[in-house]
N, CA, C and O atoms as a Tinker XYZ file with bonds, in Angstrom:
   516  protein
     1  N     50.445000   14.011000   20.274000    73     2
     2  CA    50.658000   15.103000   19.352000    64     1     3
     3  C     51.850000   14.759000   18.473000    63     2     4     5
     4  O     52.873000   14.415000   19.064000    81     3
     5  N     51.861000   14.802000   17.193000    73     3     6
     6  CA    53.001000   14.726000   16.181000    64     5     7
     7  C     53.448000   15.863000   16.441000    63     6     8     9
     8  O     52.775000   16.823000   16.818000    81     7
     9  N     55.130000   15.820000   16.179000    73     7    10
    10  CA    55.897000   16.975000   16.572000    64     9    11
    11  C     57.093000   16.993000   14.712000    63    10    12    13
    12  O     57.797000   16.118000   14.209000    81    11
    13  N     56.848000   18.047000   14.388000    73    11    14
    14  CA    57.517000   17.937000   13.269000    64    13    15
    15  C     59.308000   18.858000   13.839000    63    14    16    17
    16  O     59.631000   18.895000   15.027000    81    15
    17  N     60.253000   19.524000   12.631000    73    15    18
    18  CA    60.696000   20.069000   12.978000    64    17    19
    19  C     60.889000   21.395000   13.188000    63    18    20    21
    20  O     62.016000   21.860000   13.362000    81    19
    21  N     59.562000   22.270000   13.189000    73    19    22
    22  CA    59.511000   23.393000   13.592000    64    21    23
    23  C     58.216000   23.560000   14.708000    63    22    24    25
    24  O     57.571000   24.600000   14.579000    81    23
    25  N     57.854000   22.765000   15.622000    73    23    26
    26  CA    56.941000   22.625000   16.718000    64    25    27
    27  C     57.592000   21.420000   17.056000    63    26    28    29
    28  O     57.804000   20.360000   16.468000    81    27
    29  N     57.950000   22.062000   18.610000    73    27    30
    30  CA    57.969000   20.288000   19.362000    64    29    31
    31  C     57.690000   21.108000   20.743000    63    30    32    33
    32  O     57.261000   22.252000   20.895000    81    31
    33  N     58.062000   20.178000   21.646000    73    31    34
    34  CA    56.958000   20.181000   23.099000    64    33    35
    35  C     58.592000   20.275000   24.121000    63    34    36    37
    36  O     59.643000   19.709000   23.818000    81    35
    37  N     58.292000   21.365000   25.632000    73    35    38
    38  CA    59.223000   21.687000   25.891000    64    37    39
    39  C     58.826000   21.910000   27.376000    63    38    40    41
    40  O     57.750000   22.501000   27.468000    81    39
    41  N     59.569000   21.508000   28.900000    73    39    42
    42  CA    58.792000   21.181000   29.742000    64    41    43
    43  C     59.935000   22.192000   30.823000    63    42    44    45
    44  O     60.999000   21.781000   31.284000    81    43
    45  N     59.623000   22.915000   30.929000    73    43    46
    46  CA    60.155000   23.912000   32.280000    64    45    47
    47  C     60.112000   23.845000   33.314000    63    46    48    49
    48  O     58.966000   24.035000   33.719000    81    47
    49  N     61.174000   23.556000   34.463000    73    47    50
    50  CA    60.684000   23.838000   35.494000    64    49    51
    51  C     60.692000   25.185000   35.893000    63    50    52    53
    52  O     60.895000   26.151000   35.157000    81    51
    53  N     60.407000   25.202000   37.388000    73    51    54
    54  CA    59.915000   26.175000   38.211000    64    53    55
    55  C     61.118000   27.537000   37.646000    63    54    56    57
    56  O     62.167000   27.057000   37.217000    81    55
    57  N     61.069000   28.726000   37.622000    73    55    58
    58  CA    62.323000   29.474000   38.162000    64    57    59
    59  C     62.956000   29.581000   36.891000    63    58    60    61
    60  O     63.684000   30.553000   36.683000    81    59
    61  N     62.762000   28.630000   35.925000    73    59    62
    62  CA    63.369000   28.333000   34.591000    64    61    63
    63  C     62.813000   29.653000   33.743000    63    62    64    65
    64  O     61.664000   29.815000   33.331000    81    63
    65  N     64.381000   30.889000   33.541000    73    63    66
    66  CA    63.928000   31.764000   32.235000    64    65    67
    67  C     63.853000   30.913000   30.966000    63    66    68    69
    68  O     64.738000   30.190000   30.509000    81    67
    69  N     62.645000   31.135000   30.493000    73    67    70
    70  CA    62.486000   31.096000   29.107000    64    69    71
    71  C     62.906000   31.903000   27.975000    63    70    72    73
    72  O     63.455000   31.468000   26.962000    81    71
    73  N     62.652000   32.931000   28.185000    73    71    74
    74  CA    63.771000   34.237000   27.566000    64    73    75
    75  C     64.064000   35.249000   28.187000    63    74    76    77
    76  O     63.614000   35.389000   29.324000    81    75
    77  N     65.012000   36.363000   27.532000    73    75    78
    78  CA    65.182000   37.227000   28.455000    64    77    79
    79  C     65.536000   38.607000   27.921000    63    78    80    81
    80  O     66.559000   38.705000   27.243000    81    79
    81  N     64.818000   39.643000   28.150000    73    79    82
    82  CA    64.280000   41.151000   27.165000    64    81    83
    83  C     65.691000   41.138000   26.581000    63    82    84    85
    84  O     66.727000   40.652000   27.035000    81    83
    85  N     65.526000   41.589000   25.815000    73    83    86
    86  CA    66.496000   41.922000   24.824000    64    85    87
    87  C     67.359000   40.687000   23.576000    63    86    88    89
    88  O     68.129000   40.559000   22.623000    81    87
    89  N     66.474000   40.039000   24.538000    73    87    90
    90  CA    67.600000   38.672000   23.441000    64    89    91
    91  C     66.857000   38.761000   21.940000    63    90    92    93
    92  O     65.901000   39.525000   21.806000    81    91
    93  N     67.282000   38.036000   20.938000    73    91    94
    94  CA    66.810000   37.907000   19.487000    64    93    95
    95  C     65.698000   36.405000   20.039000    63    94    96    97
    96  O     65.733000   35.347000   20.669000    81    95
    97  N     64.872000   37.226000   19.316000    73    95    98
    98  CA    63.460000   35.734000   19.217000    64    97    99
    99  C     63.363000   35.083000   17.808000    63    98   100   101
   100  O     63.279000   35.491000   16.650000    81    99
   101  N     63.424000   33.555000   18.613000    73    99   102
   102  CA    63.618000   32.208000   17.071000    64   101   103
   103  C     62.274000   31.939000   17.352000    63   102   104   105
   104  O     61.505000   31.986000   16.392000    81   103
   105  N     61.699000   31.595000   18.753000    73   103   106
   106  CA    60.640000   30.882000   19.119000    64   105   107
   107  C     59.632000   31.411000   19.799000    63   106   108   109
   108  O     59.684000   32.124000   20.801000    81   107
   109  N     58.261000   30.838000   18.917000    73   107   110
   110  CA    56.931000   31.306000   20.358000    64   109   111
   111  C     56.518000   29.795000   20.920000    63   110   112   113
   112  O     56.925000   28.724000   20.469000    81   111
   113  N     55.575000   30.007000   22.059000    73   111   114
   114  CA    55.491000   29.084000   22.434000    64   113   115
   115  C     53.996000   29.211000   23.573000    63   114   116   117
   116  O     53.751000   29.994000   24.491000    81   115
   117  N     53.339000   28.233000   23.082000    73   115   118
   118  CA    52.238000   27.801000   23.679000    64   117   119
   119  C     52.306000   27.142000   24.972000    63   118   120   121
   120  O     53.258000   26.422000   25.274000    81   119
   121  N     51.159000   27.407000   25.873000    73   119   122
   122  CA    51.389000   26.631000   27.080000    64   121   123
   123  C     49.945000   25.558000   27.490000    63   122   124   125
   124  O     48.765000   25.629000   27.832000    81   123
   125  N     50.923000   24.669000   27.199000    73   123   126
   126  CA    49.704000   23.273000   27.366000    64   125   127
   127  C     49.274000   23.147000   29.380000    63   126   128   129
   128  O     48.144000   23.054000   29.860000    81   127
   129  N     50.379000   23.184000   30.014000    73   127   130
   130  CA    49.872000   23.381000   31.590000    64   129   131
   131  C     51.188000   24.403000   32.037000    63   130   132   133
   132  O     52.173000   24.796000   31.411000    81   131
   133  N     50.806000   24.579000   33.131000    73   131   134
   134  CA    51.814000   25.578000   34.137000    64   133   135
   135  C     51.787000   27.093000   33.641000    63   134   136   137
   136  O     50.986000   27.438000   32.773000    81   135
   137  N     52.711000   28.012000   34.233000    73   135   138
   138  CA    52.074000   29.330000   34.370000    64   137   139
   139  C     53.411000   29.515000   34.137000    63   138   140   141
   140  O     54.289000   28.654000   34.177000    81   139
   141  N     53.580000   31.286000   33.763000    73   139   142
   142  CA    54.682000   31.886000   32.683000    64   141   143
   143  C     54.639000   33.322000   33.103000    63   142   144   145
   144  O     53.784000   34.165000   32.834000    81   143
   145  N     55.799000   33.442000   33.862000    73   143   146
   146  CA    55.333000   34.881000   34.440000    64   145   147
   147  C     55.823000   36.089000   33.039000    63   146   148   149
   148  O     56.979000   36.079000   32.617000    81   147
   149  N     55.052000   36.789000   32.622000    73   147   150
   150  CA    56.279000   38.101000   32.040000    64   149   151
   151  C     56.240000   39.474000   32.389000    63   150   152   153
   152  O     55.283000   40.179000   32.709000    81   151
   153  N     57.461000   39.736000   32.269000    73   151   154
   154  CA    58.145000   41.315000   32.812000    64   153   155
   155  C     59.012000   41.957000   32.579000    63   154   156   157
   156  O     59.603000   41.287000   31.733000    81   155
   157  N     59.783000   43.190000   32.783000    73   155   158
   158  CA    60.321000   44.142000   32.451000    64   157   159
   159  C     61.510000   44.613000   33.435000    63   158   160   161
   160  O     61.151000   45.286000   34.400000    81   159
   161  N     62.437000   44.425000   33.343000    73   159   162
   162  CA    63.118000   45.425000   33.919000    64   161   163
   163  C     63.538000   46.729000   33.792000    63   162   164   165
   164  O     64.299000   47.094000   32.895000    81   163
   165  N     62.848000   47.827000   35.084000    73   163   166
   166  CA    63.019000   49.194000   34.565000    64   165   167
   167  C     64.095000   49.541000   35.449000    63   166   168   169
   168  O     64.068000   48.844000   36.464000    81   167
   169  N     65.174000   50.501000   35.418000    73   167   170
   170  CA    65.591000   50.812000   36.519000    64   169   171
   171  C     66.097000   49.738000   37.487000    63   170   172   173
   172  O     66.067000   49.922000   38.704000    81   171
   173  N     66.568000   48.598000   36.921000    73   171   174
   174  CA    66.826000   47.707000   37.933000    64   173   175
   175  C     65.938000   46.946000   39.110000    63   174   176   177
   176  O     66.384000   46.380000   40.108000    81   175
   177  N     64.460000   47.105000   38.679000    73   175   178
   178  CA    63.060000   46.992000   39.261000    64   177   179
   179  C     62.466000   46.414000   38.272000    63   178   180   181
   180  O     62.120000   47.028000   37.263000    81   179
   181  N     62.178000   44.429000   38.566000    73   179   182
   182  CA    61.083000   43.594000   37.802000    64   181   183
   183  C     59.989000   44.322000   37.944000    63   182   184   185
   184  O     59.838000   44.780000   39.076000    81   183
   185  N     59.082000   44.608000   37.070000    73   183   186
   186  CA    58.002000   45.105000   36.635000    64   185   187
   187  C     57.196000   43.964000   35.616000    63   186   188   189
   188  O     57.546000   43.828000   34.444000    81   187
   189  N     55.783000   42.961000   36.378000    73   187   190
   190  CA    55.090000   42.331000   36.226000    64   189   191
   191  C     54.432000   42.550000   35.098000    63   190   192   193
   192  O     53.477000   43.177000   35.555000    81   191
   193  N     54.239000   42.488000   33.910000    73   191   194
   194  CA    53.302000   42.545000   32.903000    64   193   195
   195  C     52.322000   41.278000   32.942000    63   194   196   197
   196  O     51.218000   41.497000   32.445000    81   195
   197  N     52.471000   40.379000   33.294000    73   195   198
   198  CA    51.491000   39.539000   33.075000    64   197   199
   199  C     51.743000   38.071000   33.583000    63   198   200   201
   200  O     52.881000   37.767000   33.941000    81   199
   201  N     50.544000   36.989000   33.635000    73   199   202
   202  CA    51.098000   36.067000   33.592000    64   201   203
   203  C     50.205000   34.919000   32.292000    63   202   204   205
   204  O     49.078000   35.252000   31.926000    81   203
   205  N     50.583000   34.172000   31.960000    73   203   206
   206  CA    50.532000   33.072000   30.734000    64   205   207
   207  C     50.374000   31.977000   31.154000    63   206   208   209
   208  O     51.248000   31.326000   31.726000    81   207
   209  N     48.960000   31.522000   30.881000    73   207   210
   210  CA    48.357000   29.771000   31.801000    64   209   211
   211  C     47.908000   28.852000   30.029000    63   210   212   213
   212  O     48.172000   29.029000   28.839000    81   211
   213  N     47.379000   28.202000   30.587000    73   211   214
   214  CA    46.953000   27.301000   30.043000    64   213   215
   215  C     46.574000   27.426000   28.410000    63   214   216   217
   216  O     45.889000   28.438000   28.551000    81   215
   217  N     46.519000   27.222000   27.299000    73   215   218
   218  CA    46.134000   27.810000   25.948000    64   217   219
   219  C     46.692000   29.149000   25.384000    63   218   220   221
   220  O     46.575000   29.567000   24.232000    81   219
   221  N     47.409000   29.814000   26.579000    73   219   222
   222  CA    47.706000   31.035000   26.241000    64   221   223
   223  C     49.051000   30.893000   25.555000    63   222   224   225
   224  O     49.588000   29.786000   25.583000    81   223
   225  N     49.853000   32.253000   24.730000    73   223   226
   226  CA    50.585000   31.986000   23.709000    64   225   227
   227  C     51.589000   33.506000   24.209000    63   226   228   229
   228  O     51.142000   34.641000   24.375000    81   227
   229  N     53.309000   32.950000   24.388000    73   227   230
   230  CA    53.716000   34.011000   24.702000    64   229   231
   231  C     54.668000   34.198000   23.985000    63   230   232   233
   232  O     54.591000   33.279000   23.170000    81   231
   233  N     56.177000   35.236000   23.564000    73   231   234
   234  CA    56.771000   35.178000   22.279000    64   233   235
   235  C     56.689000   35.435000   20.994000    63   234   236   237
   236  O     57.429000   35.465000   20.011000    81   235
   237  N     55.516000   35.624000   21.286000    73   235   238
   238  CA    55.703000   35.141000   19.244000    64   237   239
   239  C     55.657000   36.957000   18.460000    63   238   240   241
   240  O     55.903000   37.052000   17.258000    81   239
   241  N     55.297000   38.366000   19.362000    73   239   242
   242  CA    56.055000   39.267000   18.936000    64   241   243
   243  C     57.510000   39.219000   18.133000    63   242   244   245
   244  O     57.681000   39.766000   17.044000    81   243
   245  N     58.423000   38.552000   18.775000    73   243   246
   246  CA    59.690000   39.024000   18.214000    64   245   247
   247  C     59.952000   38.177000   17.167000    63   246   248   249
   248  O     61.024000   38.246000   16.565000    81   247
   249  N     59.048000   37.340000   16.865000    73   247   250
   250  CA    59.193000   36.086000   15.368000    64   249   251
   251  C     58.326000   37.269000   14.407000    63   250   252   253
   252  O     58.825000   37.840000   13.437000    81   251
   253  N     57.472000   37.404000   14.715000    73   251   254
   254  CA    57.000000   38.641000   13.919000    64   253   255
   255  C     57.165000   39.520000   13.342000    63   254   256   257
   256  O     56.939000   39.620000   12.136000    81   255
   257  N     57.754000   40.676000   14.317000    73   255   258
   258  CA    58.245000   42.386000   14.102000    64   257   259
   259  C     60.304000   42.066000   13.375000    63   258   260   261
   260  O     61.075000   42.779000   12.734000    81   259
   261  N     60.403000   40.665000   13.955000    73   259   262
   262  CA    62.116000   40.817000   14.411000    64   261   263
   263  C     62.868000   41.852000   14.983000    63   262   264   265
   264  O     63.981000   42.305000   14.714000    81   263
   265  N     61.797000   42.205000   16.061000    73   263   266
   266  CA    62.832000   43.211000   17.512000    64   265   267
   267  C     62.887000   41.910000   18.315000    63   266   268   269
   268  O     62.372000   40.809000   18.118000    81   267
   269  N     63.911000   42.528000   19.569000    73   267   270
   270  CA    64.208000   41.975000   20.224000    64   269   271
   271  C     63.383000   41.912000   21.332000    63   270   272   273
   272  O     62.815000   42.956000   21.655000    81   271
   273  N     63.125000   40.533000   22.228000    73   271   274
   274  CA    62.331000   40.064000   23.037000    64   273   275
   275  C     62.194000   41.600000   23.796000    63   274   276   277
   276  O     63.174000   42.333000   23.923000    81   275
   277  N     60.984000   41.925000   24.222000    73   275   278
   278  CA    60.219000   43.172000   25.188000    64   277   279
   279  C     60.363000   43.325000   26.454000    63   278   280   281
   280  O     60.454000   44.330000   27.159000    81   279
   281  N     60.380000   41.365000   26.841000    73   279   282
   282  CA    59.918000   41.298000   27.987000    64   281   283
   283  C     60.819000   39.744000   28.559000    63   282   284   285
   284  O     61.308000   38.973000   27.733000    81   283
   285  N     60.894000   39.538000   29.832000    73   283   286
   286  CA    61.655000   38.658000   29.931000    64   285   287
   287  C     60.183000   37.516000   30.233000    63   286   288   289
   288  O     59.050000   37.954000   30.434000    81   287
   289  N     60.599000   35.769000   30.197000    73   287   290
   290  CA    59.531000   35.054000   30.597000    64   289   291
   291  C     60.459000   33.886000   31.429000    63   290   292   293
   292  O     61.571000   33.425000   31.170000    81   291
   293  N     59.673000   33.662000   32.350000    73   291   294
   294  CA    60.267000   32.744000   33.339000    64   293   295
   295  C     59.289000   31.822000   33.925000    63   294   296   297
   296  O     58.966000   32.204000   35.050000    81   295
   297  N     58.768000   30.856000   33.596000    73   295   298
   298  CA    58.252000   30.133000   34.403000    64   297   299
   299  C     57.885000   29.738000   36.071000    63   298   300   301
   300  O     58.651000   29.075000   36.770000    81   299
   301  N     57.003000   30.103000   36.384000    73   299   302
   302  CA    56.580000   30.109000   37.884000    64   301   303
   303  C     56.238000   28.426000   38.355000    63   302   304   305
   304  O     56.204000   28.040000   39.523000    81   303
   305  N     56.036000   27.689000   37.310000    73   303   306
   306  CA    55.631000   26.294000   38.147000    64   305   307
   307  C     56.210000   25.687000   36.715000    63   306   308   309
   308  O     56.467000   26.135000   35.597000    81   307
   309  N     56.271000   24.249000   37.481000    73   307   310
   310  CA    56.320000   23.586000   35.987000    64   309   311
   311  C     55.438000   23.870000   34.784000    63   310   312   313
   312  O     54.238000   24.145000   34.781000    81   311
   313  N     56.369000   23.735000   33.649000    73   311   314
   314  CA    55.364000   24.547000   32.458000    64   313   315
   315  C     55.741000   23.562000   31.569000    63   314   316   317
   316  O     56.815000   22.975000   31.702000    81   315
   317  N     54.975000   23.324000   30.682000    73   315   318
   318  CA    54.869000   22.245000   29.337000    64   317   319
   319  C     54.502000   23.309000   27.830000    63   318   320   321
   320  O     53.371000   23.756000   27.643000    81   319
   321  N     55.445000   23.526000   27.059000    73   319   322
   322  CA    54.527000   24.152000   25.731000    64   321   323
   323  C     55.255000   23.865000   24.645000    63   322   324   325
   324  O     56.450000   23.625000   24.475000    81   323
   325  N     54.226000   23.938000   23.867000    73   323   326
   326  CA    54.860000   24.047000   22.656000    64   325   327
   327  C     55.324000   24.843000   21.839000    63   326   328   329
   328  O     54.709000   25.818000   21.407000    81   327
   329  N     56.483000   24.514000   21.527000    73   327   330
   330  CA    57.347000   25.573000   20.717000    64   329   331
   331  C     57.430000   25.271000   19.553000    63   330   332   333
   332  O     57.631000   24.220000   18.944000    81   331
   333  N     57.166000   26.836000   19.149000    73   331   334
   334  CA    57.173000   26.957000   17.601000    64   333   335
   335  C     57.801000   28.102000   16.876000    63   334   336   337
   336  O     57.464000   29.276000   17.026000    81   335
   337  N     58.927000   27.582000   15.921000    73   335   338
   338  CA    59.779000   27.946000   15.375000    64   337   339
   339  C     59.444000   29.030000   14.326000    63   338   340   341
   340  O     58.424000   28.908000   13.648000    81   339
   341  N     60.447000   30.310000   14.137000    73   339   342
   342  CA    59.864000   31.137000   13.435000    64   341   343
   343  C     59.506000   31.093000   12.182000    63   342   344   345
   344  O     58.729000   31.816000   11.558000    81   343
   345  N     60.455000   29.716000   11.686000    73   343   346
   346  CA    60.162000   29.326000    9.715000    64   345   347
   347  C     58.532000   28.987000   10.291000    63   346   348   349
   348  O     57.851000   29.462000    9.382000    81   347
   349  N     58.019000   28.683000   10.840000    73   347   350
   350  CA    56.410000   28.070000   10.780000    64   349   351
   351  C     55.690000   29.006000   10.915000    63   350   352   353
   352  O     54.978000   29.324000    9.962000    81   351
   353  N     55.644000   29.705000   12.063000    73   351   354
   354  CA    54.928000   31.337000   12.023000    64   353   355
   355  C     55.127000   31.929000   10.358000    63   354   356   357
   356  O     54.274000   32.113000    9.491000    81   355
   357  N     56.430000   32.105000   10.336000    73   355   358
   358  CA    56.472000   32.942000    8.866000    64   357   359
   359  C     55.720000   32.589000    7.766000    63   358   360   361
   360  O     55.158000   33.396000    7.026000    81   359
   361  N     55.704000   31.298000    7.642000    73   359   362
   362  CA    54.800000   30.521000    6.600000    64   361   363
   363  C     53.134000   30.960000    7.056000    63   362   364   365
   364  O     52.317000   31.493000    6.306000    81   363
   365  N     53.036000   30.781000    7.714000    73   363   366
   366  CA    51.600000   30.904000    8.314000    64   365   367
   367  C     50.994000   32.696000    7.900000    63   366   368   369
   368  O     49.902000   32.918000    7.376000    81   367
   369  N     52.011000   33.784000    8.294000    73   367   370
   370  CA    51.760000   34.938000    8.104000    64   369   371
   371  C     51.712000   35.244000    6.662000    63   370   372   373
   372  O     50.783000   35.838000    6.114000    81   371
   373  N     53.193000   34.623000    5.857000    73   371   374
   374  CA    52.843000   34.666000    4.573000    64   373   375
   375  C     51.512000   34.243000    3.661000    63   374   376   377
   376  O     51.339000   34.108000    2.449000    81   375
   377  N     50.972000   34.152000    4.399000    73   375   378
   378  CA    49.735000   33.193000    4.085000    64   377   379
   379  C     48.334000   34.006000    3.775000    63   378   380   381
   380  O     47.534000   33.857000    2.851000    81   379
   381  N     48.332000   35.104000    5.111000    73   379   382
   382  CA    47.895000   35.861000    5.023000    64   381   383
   383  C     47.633000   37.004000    4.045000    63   382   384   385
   384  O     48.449000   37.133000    3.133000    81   383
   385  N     46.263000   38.131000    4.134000    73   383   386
   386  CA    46.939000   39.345000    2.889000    64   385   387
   387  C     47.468000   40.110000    4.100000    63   386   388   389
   388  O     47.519000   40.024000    5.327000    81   387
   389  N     47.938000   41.125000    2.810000    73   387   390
   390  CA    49.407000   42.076000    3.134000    64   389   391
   391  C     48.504000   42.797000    4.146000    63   390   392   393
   392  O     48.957000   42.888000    5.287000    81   391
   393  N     46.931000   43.481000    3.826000    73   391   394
   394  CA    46.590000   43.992000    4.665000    64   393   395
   395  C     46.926000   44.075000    6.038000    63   394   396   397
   396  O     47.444000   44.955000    6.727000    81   395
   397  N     46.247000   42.264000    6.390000    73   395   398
   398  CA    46.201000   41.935000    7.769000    64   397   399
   399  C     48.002000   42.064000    8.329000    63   398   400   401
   400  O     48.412000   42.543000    9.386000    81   399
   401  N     48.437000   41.732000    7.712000    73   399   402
   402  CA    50.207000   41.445000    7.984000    64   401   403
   403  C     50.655000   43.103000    8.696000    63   402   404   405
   404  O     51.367000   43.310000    9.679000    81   403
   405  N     49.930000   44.157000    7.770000    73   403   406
   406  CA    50.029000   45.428000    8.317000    64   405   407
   407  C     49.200000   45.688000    9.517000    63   406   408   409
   408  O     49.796000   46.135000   10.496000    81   407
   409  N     48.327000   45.547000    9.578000    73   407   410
   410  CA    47.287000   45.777000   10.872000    64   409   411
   411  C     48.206000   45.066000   12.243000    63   410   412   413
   412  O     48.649000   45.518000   13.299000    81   411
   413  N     48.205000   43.761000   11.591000    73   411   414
   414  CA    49.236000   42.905000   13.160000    64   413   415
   415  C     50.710000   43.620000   13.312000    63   414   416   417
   416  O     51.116000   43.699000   14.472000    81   415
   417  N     51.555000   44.147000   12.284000    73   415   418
   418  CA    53.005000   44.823000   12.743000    64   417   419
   419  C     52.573000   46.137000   13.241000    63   418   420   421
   420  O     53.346000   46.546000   14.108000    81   419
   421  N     51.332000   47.156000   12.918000    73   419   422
   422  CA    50.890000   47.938000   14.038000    64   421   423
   423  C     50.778000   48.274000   15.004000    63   422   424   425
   424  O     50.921000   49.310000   15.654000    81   423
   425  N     50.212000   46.361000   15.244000    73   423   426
   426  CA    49.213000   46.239000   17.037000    64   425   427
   427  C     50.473000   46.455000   17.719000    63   426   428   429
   428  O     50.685000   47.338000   18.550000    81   427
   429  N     51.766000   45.084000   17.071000    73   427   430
   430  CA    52.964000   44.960000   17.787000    64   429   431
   431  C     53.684000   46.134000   18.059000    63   430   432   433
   432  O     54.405000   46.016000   19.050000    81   431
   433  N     53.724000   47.189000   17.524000    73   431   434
   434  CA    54.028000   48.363000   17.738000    64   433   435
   435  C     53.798000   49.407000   18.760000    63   434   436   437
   436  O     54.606000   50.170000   19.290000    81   435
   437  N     52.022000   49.225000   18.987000    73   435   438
   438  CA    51.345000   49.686000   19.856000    64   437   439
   439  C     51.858000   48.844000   21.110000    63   438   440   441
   440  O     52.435000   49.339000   22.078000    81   439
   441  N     51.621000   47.773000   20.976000    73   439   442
   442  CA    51.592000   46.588000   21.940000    64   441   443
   443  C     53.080000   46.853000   23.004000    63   442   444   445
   444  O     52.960000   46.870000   24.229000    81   443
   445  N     54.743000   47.089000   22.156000    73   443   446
   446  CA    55.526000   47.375000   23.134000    64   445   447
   447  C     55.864000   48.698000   22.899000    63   446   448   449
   448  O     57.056000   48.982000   22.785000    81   447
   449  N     54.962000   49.604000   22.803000    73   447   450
   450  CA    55.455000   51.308000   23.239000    64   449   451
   451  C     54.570000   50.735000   24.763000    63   450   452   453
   452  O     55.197000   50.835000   25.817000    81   451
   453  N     53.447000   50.280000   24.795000    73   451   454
   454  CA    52.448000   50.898000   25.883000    64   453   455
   455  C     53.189000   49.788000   26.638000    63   454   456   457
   456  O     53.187000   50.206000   27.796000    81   455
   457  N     53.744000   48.752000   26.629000    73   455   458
   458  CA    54.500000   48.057000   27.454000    64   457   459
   459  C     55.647000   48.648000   27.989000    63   458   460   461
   460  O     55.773000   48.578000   29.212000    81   459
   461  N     56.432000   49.165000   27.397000    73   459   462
   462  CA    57.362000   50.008000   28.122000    64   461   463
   463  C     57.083000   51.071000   28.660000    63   462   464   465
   464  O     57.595000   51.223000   29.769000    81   463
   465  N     56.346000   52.016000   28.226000    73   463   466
   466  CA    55.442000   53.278000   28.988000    64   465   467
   467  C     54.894000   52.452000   30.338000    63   466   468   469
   468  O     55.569000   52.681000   31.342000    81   467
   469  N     53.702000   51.469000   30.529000    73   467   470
   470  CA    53.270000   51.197000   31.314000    64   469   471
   471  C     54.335000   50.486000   32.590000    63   470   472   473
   472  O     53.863000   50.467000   33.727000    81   471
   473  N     55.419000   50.049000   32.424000    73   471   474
   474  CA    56.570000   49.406000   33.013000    64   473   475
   475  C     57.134000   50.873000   33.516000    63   474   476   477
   476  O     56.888000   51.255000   34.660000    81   475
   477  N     57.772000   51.536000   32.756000    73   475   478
   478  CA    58.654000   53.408000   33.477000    64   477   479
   479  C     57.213000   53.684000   34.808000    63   478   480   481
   480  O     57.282000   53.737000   36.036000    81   479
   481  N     56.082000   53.801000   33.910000    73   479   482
   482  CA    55.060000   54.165000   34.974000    64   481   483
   483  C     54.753000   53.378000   36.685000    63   482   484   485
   484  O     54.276000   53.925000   37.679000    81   483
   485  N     55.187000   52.073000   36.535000    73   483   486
   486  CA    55.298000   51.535000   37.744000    64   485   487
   487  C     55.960000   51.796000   38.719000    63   486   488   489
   488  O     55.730000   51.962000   39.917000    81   487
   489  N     57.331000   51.830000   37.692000    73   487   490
   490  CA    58.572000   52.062000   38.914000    64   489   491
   491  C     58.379000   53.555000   38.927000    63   490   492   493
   492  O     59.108000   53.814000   39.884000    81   491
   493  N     57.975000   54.546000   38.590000    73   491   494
   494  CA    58.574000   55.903000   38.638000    64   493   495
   495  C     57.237000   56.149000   40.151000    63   494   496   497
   496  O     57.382000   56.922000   41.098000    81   495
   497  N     56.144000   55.295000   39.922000    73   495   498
   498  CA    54.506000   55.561000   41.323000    64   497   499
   499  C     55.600000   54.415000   42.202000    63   498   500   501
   500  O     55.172000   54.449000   43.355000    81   499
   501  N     56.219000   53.910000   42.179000    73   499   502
   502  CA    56.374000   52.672000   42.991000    64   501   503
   503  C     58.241000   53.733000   44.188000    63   502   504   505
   504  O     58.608000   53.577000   45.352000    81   503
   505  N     58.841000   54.700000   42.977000    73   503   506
   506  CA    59.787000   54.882000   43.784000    64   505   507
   507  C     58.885000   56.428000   44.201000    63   506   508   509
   508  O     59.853000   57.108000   44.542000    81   507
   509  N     57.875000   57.191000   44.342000    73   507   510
   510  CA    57.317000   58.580000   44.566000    64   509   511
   511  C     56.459000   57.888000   45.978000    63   510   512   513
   512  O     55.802000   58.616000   46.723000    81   511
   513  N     56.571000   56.539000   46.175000    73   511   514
   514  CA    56.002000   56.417000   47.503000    64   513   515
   515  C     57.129000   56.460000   48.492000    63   514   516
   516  O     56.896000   56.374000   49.697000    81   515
């Protein structure tokens, strides 16, 4: 793979945060092998949103919206991806019409209300047991 200077290739180990909620996002990043856990802290309680394998693409909300990361990501096994810088996304979106540009800052909208709603909702069933 040619690696210019806004994509290059980035190899995690185990345990290794990749980011962490609240920080400012430069980078998304693709995952060529290994797994990518992401989650939430509510209440001082990790709250699992998901996990990120192979082809899948995590980050790239906060290159987008420019809020701050949602969710924290940490690598569960060794992980390999490629990272890609927000001047390249931006180019890419600019690219787009304005329409679509509106429809996607929407989804992202939708995307971390129901992420944080669905995260309060864990811990609030998780401490009523």
């Amino acid at each position: 793979m040619s690696q210019s200077i806004n994509a290059r290739r980035r190899v995690f180990e185990p345990g290794t945060c990749i980011f962490a909620e609240g920080e400012p996002g430069t980078e998304a990043y693709v995952v060529e092998y290994g797994r990518v856990a992401i989650f939430k802290t509510v209440m001082g309680q990790r709250v699992d949103l998901g996990t990120v394998i192979q082809g899948g693409i995590f980050g790239e909300m906060a290159l987008i919206d420019d809020q701050p990361r949602m969710a924290s990501a940490v690598a569960e096994a060794e992980t390999a991806c490629v990272v890609i810088g927000k001047e390249r996304l931006t180019e890419q979106l600019a690219q787009a019409p304005k329409g679509v540009r509106v429809i996607v800052n929407a989804l992202l909208g939708n995307i971390r209300l129901m992420g944080a709603e669905l995260a309060e909702a864990q811990v609030t069933l998780a401490l009523d047991q």
